[in-house]
Backbone as ProteinMPNN parsed JSONL, in Angstrom:
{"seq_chain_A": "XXXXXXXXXXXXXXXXXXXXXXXXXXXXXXXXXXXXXXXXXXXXXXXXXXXXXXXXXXXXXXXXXXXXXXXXXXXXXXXXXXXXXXXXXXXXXXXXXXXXXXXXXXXXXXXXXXXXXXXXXXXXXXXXXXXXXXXXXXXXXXXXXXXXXXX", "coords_chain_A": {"N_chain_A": [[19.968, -17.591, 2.266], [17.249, -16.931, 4.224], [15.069, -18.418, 6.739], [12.469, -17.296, 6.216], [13.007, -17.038, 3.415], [13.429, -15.66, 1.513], [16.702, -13.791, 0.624], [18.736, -11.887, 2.902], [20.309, -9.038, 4.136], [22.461, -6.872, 5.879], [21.821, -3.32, 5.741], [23.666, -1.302, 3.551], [26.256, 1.008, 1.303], [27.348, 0.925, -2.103], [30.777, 0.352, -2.062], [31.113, 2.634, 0.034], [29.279, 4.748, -1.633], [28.654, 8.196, -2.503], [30.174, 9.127, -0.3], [32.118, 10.857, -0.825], [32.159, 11.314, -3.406], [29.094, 11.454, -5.395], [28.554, 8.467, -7.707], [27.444, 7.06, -10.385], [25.959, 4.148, -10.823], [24.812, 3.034, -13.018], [26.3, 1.679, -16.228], [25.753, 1.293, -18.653], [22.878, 1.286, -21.107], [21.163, -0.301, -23.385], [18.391, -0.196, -25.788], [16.395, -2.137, -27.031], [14.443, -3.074, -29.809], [12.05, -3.261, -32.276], [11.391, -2.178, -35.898], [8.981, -2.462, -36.846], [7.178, -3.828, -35.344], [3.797, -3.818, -33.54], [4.073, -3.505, -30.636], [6.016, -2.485, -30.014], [5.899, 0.263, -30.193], [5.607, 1.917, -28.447], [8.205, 2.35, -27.329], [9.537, 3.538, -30.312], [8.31, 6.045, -30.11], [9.705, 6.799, -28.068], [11.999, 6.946, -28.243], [11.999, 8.769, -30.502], [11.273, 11.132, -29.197], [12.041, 11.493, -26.119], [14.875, 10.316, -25.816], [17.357, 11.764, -26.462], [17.18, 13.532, -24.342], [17.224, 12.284, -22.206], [20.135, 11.329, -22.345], [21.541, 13.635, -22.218], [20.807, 14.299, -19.318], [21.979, 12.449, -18.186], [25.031, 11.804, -18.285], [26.886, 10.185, -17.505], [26.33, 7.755, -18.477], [26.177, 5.086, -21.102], [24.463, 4.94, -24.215], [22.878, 3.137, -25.674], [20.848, 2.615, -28.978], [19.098, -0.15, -30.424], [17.615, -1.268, -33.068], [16.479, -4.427, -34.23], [14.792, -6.759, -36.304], [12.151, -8.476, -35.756], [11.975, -8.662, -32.944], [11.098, -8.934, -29.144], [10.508, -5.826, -27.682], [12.884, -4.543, -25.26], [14.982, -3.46, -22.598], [18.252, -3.116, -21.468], [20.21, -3.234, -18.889], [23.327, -2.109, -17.68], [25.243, -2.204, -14.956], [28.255, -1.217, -13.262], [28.632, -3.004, -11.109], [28.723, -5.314, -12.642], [26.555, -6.723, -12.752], [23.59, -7.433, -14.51], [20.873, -6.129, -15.706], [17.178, -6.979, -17.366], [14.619, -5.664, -19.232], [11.335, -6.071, -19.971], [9.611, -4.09, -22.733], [7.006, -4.49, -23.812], [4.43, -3.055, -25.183], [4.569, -0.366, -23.837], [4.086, 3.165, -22.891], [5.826, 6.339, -23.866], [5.984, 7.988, -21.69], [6.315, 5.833, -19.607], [8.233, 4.186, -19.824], [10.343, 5.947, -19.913], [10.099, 6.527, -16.668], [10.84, 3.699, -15.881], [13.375, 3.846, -16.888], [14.356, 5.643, -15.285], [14.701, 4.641, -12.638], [16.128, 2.542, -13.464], [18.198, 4.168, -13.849], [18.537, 4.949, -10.562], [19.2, 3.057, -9.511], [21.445, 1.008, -7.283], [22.876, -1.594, -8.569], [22.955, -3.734, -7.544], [20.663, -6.971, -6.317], [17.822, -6.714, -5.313], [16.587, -6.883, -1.853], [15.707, -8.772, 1.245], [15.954, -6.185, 3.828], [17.961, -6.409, 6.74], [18.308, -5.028, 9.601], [17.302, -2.165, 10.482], [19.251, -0.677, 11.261], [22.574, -0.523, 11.115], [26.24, -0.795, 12.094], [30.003, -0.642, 11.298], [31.153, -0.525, 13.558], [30.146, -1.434, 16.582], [28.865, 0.077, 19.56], [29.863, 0.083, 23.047], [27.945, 0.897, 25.078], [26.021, 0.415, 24.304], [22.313, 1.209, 22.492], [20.795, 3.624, 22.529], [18.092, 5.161, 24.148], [14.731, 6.895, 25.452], [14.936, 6.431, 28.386], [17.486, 6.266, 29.34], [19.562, 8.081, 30.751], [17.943, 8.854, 32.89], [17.243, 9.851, 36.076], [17.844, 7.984, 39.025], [16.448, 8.105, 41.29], [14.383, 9.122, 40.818], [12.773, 6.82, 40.478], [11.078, 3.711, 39.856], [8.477, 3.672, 36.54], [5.297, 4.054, 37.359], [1.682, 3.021, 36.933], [-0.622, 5.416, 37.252], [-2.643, 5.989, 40.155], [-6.398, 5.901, 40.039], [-8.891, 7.908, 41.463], [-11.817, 6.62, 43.157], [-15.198, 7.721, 43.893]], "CA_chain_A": [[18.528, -17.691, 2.412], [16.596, -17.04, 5.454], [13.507, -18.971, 7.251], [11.281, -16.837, 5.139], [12.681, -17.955, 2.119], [14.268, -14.473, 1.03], [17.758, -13.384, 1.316], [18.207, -10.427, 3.927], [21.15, -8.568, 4.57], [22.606, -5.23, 6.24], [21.754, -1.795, 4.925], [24.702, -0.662, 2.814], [26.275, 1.292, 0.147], [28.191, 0.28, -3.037], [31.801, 1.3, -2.117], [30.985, 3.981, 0.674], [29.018, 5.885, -2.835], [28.297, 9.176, -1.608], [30.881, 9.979, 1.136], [33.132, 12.059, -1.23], [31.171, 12.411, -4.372], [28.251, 10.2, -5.754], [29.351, 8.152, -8.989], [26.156, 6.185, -10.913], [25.952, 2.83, -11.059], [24.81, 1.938, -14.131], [27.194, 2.289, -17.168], [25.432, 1.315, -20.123], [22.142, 0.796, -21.618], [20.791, -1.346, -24.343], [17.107, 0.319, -25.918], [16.165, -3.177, -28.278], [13.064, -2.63, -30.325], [11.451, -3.509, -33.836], [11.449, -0.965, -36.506], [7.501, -2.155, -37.611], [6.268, -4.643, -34.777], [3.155, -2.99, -32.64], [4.502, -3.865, -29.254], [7.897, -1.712, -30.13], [4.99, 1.598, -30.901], [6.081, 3.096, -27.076], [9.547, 2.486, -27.632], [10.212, 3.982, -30.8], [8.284, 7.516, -29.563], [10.696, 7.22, -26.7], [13.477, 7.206, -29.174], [11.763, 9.962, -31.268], [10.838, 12.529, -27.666], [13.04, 11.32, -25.001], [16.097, 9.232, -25.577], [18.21, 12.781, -26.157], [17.49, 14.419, -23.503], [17.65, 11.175, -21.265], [21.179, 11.161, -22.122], [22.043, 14.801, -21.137], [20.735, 14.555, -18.362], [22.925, 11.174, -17.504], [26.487, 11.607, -19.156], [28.238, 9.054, -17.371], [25.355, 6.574, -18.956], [26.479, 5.297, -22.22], [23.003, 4.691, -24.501], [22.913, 2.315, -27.367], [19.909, 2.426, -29.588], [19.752, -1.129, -31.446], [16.392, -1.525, -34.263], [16.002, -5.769, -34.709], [13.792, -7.482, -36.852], [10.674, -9.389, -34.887], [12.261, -8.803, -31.612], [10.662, -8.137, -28.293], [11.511, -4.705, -27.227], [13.173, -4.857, -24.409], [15.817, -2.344, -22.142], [18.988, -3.903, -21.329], [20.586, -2.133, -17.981], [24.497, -3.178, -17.368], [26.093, -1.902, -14.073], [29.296, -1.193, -12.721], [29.586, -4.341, -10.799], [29.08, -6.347, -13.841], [25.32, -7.187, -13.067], [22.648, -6.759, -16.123], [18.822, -6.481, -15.329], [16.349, -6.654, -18.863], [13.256, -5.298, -18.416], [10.712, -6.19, -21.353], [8.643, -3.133, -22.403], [5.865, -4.76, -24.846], [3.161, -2.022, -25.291], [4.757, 0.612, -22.948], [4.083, 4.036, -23.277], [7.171, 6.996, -23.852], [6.585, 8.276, -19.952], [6.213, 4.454, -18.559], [9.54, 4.096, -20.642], [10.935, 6.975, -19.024], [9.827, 5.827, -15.773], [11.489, 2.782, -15.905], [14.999, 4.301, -17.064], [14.625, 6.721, -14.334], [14.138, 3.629, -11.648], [17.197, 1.653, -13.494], [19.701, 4.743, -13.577], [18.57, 5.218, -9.903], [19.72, 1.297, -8.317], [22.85, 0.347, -7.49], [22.623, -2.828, -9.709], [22.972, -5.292, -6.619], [20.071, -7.39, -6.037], [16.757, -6.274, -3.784], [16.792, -8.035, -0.445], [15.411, -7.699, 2.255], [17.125, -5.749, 5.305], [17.505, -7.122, 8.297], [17.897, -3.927, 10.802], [16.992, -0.684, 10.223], [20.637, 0.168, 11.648], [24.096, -1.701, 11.339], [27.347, -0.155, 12.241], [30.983, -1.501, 11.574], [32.113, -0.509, 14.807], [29.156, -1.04, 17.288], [28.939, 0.756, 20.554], [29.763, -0.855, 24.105], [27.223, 1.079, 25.513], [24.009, 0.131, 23.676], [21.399, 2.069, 22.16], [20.099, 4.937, 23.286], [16.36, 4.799, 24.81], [14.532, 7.733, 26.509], [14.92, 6.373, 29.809], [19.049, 6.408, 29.253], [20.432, 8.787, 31.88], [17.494, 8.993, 33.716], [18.099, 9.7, 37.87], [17.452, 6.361, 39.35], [16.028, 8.826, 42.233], [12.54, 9.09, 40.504], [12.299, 5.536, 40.541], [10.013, 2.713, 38.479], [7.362, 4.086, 36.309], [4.608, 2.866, 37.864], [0.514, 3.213, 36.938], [-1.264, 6.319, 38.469], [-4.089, 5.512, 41.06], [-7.404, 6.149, 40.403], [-9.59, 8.087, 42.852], [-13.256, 6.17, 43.157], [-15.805, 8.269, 44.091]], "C_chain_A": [[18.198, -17.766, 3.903], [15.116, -18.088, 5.551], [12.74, -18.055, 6.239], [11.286, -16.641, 3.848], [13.556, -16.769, 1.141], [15.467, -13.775, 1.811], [17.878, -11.821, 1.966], [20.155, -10.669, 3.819], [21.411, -7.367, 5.067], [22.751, -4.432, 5.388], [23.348, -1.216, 4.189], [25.178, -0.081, 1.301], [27.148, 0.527, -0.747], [29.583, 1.129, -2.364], [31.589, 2.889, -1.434], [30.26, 5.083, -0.638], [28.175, 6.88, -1.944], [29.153, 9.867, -0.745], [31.38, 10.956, 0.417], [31.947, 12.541, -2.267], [30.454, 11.242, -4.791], [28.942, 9.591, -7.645], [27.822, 6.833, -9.428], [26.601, 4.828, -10.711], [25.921, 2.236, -12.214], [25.58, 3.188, -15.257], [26.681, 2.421, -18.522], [23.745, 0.897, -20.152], [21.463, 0.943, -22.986], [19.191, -0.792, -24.866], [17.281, -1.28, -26.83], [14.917, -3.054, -28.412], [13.102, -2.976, -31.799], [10.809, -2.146, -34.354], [9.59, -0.989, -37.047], [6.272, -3.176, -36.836], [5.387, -3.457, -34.161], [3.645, -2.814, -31.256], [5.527, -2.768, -29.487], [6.88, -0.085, -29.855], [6.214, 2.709, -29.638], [7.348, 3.607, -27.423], [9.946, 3.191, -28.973], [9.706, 5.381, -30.496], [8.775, 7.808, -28.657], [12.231, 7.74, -27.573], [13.386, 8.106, -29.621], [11.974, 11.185, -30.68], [12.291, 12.625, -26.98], [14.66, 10.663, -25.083], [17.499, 10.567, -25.582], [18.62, 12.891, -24.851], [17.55, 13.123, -22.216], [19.263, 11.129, -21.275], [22.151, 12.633, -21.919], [22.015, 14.727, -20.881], [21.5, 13.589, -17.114], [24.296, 11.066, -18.166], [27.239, 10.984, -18.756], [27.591, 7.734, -17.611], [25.578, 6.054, -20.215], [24.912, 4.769, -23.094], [22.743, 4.057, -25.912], [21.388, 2.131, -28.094], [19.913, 1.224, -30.611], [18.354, -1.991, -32.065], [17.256, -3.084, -34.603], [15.178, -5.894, -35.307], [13.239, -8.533, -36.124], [11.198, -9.816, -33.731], [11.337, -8.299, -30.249], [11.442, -7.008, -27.753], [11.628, -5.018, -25.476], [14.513, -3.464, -23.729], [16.64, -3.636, -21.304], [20.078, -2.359, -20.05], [22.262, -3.032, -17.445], [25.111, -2.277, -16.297], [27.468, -2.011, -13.618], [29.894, -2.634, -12.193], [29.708, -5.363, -11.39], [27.427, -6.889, -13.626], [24.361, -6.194, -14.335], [21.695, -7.078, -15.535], [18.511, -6.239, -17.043], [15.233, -6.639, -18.529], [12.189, -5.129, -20.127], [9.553, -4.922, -21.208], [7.907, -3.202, -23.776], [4.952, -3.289, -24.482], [3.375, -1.306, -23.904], [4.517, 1.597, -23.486], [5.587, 4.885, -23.019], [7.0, 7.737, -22.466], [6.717, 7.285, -19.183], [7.759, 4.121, -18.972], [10.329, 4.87, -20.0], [11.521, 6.579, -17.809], [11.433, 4.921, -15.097], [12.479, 2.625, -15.958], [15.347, 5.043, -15.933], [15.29, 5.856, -12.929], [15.885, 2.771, -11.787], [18.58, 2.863, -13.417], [19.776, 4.88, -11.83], [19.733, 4.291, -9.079], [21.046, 1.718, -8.492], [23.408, -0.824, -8.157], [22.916, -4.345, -8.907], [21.279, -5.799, -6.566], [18.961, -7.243, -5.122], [16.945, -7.536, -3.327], [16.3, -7.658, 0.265], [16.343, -7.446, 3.231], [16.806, -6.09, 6.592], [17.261, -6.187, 9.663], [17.424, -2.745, 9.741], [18.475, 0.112, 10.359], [21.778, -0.712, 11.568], [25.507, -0.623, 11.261], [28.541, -1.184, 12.132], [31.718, -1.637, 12.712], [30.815, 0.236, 15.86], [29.79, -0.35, 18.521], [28.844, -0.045, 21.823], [28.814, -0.249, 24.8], [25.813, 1.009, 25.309], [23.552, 1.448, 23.0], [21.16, 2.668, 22.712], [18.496, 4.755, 23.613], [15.749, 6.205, 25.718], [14.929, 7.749, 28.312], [16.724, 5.725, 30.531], [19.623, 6.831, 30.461], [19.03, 9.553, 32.497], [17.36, 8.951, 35.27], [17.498, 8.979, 38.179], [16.782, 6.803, 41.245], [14.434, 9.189, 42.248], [12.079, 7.797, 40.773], [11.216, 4.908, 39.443], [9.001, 3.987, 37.694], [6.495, 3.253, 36.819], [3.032, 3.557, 37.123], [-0.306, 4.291, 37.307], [-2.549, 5.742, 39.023], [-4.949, 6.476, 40.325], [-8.229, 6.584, 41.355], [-11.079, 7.278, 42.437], [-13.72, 7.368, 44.212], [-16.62, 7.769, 45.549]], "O_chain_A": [[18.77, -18.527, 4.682], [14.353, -18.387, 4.632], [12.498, -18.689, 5.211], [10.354, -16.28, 3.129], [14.23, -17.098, 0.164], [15.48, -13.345, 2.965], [17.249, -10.833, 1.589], [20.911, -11.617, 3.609], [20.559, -6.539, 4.746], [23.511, -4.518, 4.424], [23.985, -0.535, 4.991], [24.674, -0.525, 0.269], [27.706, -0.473, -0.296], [29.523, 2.342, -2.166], [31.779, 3.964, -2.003], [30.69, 6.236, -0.63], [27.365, 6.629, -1.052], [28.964, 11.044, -0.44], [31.185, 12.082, 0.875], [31.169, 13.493, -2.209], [30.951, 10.125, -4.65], [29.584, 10.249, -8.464], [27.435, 5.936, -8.679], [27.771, 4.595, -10.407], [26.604, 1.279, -12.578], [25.609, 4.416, -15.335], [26.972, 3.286, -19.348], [23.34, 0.196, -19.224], [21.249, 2.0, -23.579], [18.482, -1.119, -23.914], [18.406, -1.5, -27.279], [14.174, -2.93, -27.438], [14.156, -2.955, -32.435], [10.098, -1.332, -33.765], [8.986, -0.007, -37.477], [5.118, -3.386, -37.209], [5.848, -2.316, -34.137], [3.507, -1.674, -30.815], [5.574, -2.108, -28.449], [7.492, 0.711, -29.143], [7.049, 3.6, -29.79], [7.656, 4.762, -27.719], [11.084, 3.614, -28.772], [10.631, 6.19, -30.576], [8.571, 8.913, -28.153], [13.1, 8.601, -27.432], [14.385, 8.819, -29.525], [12.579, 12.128, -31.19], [13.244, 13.387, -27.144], [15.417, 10.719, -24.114], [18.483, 10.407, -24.861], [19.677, 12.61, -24.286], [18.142, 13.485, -21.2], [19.766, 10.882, -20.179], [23.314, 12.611, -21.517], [23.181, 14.599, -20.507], [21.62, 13.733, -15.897], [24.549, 9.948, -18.615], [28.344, 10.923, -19.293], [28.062, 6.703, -17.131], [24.922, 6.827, -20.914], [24.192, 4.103, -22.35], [22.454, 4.593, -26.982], [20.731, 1.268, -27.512], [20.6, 1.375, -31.621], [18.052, -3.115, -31.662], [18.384, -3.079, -35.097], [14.334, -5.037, -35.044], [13.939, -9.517, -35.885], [11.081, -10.977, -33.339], [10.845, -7.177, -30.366], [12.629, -7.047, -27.429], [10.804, -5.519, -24.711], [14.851, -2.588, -24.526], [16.168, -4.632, -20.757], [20.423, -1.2, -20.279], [22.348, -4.174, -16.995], [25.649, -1.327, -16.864], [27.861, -3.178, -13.616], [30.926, -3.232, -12.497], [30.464, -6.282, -11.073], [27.07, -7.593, -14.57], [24.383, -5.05, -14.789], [21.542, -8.117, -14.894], [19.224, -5.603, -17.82], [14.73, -7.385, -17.689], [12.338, -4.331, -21.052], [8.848, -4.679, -20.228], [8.029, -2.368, -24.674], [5.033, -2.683, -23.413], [2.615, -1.509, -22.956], [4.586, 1.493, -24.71], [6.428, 4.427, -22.246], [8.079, 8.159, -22.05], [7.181, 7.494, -18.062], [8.425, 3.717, -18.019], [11.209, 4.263, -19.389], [12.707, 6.333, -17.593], [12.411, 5.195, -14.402], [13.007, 1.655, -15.414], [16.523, 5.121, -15.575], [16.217, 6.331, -12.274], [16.632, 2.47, -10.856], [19.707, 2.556, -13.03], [20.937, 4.938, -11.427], [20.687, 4.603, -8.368], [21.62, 2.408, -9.334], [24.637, -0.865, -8.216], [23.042, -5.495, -9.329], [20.521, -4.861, -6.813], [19.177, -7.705, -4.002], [17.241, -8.633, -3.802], [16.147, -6.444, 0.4], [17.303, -8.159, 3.521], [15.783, -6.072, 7.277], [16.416, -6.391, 10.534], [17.294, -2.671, 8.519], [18.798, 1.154, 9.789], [21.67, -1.791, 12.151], [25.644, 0.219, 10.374], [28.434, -2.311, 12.616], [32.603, -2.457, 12.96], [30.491, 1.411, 16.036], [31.008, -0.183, 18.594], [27.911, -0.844, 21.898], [28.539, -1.115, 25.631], [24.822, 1.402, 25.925], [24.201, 2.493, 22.945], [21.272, 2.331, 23.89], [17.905, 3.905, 22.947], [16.412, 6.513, 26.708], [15.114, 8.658, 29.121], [17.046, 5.122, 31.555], [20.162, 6.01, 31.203], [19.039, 10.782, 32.575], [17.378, 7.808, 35.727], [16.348, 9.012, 37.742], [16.709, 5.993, 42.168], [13.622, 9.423, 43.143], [10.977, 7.66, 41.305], [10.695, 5.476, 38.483], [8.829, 5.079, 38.236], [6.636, 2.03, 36.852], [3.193, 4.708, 36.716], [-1.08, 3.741, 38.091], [-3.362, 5.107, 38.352], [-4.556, 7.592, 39.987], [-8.454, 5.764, 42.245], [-11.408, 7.402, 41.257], [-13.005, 7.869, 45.08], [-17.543, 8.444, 46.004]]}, "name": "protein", "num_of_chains": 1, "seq": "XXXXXXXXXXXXXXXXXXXXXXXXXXXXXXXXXXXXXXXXXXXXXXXXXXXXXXXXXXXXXXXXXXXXXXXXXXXXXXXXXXXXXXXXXXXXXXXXXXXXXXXXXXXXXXXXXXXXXXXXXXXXXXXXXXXXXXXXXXXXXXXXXXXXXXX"}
């Protein structure tokens, strides 16, 4: 925890993901829904439209469809590194539903935080940052103000 109360850390990926080839994050998810509550309505025309072709289009996603009796529907998201998010979707519609799957296959399943730079390297540089006025000839001299002529 930082002074402002939220944990911050440096910009990084899961396991360098990306350098060679990208590999998802999340492994499994959980649809839970009632076969005759109102709240479930979104969710089961997501099941009816979308839930196929949601899982073509993600084949390393595994996709469990699981009808309770007088449950809140709910989406159950389990990641690689062993974290689970549940994301309750009372009276969602089948593109807010969508949405929402789109959002959880995207994460990496660590925790938002905030970031502390914009830049972090494991192997900084002894010469600093770079700045326009870098290898500038020390022959121009200061910037300074331009004069004004008065009239």
């Amino acid at each position: 925890m930082t002074a402002r109360g939220s944990q911050s850390r440096f910009l990084q990926s899961v396991l360098r993901n990306g350098v060679g080839r990208y590999v998802c994050q999340l492994k499994r998810i959980s649809i839970i829904f009632s076969k005759k509550a109102q709240g479930s309505l979104g969710v089961r025309e997501f099941i009816e439209e979308g839930v196929v072709d949601y899982a073509k289009k993600n084949p390393s996603t595994v996709v469990y469809v699981s009808p309770q009796t007088s449950r809140i529907p709910k989406i159950v998201a389990e990641y690689l590194n062993g974290n689970v998010r549940e994301e309750i979707v009372t009276n969602k519609t089948s593109p807010q539903i969508l949405e929402l799957l789109t959002k959880l296959t995207n994460q990496s399943g660590l925790e938002i935080v905030r970031i502390r730079k914009p830049f972090h390297t494991d192997s900084p540089s002894i010469q600093g940052q770079w700045n326009p006025f870098t290898n500038r000839p020390p022959s121009i001299g200061p910037i300074r103000p331009q004069k004004q002529d008065s009239p």
